[in-house]
VOTIVEX-452837 format. One record per atom (N, C-alpha, C): atom name; residue number from 1; x, y, z. Coordinates in Angstrom, 3 decimals, padded with zeros to 6 digits. Each point is the difference from the previous one (the first is absolute). Example, Ala and Ser with C-alpha at 12.3 -4.5 7.8 and 13.67 -1.06 7.14 Angstrom:
VOTIVEX-452837
ATOM site pos       c1       c2       c3
ATOM    N   1  013.190 -005.690  007.800
ATOM   CA   1 -000.890  001.190  000.000
ATOM    C   1  000.900  001.200  000.000
ATOM    N   2 -000.350  001.050 -000.720
ATOM   CA   2  000.820  001.190  000.060
ATOM    C   2 -000.770  001.090  000.730
This chain:
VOTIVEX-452837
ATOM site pos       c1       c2       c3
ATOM    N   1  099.916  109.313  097.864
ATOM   CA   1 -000.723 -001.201  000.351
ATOM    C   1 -000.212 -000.815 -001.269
ATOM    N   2  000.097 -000.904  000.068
ATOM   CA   2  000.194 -001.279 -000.827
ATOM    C   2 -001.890 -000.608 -000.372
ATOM    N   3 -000.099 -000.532 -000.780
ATOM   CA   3 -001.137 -000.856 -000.461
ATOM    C   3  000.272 -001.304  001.114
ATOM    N   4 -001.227  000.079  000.046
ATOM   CA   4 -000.368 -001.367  000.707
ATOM    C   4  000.951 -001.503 -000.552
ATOM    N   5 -000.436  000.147 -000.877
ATOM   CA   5  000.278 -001.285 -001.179
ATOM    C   5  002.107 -000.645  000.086
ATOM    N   6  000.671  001.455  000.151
ATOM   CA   6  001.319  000.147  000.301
ATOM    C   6  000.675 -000.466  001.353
ATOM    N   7 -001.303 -000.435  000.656
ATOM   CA   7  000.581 -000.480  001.622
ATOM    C   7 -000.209 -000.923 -000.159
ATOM    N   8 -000.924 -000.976 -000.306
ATOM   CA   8  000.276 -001.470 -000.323
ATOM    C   8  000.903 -000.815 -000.150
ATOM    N   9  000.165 -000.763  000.543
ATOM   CA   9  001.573 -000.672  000.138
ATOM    C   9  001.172  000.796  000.405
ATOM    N  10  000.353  000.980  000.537
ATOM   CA  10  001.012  000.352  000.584
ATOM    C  10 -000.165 -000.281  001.384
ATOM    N  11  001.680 -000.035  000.319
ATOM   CA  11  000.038 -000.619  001.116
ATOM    C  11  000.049  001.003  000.871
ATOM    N  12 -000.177 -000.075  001.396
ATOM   CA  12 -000.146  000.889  001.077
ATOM    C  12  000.869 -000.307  001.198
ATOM    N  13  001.150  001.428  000.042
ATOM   CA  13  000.724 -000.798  001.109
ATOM    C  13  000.509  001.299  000.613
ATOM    N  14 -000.491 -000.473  002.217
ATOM   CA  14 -000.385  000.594  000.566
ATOM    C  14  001.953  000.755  000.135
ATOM    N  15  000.342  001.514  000.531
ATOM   CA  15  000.673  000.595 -000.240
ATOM    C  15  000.683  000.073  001.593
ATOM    N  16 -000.824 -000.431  001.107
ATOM   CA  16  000.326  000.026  000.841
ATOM    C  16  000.742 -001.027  001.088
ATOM    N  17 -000.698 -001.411 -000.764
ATOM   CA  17  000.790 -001.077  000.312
ATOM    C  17  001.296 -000.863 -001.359
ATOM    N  18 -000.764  000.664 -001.003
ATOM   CA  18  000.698 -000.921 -001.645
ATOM    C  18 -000.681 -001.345 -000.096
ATOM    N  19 -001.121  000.023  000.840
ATOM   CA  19 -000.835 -001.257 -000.563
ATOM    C  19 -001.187  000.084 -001.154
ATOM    N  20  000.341 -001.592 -001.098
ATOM   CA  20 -000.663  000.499 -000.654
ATOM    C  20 -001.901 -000.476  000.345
ATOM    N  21 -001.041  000.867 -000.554
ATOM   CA  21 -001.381 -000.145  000.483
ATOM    C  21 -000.508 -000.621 -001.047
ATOM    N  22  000.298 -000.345 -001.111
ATOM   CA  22 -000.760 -000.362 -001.592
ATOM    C  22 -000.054  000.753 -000.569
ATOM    N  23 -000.898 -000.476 -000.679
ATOM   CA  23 -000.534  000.814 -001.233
ATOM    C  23 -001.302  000.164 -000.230
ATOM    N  24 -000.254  001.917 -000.231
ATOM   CA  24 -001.159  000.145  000.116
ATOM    C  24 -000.930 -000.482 -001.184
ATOM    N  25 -001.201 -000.547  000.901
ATOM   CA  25 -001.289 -000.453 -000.369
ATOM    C  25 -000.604  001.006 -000.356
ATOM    N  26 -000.549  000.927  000.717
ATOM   CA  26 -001.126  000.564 -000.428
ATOM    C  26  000.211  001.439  000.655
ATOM    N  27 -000.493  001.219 -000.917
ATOM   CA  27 -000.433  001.109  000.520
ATOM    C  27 -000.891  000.418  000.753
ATOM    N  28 -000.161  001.103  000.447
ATOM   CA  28 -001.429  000.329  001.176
ATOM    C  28  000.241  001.823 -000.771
ATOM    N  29 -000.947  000.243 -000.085
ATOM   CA  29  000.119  001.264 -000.973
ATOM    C  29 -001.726  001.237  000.583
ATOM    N  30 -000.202  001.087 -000.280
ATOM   CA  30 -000.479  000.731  000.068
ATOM    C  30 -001.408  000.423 -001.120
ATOM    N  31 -000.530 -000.505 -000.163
ATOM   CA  31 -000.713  000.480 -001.559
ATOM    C  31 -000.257  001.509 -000.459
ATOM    N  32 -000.283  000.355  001.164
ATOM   CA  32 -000.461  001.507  000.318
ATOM    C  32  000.702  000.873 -000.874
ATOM    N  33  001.678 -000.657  000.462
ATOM   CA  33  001.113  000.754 -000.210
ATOM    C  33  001.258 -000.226 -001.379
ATOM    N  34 -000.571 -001.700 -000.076
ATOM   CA  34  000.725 -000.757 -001.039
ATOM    C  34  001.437 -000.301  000.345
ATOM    N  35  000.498 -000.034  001.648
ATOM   CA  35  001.290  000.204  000.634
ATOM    C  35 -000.249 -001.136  001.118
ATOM    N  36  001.420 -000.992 -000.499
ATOM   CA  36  000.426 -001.080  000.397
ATOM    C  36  000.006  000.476  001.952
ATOM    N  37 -000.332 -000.792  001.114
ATOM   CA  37 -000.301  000.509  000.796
ATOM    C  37  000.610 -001.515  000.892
ATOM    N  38  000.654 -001.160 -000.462
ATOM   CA  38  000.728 -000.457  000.527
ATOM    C  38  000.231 -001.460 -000.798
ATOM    N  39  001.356 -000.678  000.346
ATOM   CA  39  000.391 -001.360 -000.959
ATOM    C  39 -000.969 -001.190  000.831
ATOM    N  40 -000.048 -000.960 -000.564
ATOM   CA  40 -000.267 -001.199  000.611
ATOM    C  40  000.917 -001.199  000.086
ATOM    N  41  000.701 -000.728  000.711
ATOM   CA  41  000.720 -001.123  000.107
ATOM    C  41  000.016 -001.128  000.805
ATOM    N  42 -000.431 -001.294 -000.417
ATOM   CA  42 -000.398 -000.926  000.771
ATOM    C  42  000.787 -000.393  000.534
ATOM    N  43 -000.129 -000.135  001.475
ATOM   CA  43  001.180 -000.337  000.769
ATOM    C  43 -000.433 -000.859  001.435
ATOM    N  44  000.335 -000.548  000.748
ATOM   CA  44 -000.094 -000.676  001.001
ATOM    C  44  000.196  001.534  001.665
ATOM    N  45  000.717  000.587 -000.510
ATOM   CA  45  000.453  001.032  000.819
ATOM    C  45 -001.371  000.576  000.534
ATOM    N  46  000.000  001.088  001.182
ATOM   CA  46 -001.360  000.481  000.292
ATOM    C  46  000.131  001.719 -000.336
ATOM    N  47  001.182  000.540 -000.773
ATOM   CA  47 -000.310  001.178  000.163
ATOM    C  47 -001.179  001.068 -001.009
ATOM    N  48 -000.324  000.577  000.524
ATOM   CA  48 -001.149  000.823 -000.585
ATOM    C  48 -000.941 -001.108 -000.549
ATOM    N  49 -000.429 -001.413  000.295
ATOM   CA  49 -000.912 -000.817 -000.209
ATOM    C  49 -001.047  000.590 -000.019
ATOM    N  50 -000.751 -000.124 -001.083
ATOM   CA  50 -001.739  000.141 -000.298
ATOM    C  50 -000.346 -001.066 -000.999
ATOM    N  51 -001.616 -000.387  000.730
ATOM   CA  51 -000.505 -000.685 -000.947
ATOM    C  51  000.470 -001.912 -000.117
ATOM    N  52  000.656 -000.429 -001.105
ATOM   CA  52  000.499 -000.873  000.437
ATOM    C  52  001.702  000.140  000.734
ATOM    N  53  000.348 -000.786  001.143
ATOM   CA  53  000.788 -000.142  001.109
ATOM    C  53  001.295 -000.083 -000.603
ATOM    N  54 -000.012 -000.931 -001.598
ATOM   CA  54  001.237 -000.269 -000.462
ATOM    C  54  000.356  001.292 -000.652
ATOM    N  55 -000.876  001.501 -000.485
ATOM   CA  55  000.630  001.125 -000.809
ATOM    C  55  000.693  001.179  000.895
ATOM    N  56  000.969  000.042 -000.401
ATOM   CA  56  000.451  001.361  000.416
ATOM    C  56 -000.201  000.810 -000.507
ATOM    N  57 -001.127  001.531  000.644
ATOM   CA  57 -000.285  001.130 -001.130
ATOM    C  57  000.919  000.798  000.510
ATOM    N  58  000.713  000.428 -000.761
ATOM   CA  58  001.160  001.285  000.330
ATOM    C  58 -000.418  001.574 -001.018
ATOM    N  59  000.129  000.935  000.872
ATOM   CA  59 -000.945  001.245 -000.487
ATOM    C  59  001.102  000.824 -000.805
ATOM    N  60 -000.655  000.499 -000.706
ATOM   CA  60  000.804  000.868 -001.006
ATOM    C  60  000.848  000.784  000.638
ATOM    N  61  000.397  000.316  001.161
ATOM   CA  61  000.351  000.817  000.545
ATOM    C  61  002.122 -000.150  000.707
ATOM    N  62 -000.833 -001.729 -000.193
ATOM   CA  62  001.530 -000.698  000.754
ATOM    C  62  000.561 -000.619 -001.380
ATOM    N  63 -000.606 -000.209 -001.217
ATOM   CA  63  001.219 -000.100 -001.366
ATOM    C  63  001.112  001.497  000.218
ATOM    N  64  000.887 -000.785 -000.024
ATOM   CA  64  001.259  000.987  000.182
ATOM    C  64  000.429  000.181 -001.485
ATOM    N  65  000.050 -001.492 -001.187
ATOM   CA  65  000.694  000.396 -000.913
ATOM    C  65 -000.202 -000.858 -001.523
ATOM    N  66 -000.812  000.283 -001.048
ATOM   CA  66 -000.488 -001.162 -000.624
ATOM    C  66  001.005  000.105 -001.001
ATOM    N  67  000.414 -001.379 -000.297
ATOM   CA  67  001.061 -000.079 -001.040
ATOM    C  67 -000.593 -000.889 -001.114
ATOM    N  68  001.079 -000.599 -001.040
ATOM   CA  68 -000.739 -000.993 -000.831
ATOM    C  68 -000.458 -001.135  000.093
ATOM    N  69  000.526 -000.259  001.749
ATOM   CA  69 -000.185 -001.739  000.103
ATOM    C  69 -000.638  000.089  001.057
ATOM    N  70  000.631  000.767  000.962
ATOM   CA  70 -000.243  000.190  001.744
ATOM    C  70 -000.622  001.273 -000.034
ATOM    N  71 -000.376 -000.045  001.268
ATOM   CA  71 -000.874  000.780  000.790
ATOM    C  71  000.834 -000.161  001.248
ATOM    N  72  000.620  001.385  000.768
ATOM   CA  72  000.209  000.010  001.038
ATOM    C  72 -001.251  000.672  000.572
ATOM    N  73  000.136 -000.550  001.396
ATOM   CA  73 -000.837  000.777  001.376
ATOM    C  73  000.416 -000.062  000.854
ATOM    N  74 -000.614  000.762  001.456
ATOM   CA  74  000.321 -000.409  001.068
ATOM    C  74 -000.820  000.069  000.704
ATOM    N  75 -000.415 -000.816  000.540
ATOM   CA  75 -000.642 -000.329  000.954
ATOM    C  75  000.336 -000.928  001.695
């Protein structure tokens, strides 16, 4: 698992269609645990929406593959 700080600006692109989602904004993380617990990416789309309507939170669970630029998932 990667630092927070290292997901910033990479882009995120979903594995199941090849569309791309952006680039993540913001983490959602654990304190308890100090373990990243899902990406954030502002998007118009509705999946896994919380909070504000335009973010997509995608859970640590569906990153399939973090590289130097991209971020695959699937969702």
């Amino acid at each position: 698992m990667g630092r927070a700080l290292t997901f910033k600006q990479k882009e995120v692109v979903n594995l199941s269609d090849g569309k791309r989602l952006g680039y993540v904004q913001d983490v959602e993380a654990n304190f308890e645990t100090g373990e990243i617990t899902a990406i954030i990416v502002p998007s118009t789309t509705k999946f896994f929406s919380v909070g504000n309507k335009n973010d997509i939170v995608i859970p640590w669970n569906k990153i399939k593959r973090i590289g130097e630029d991209i971020i695959l998932v699937e969702i």
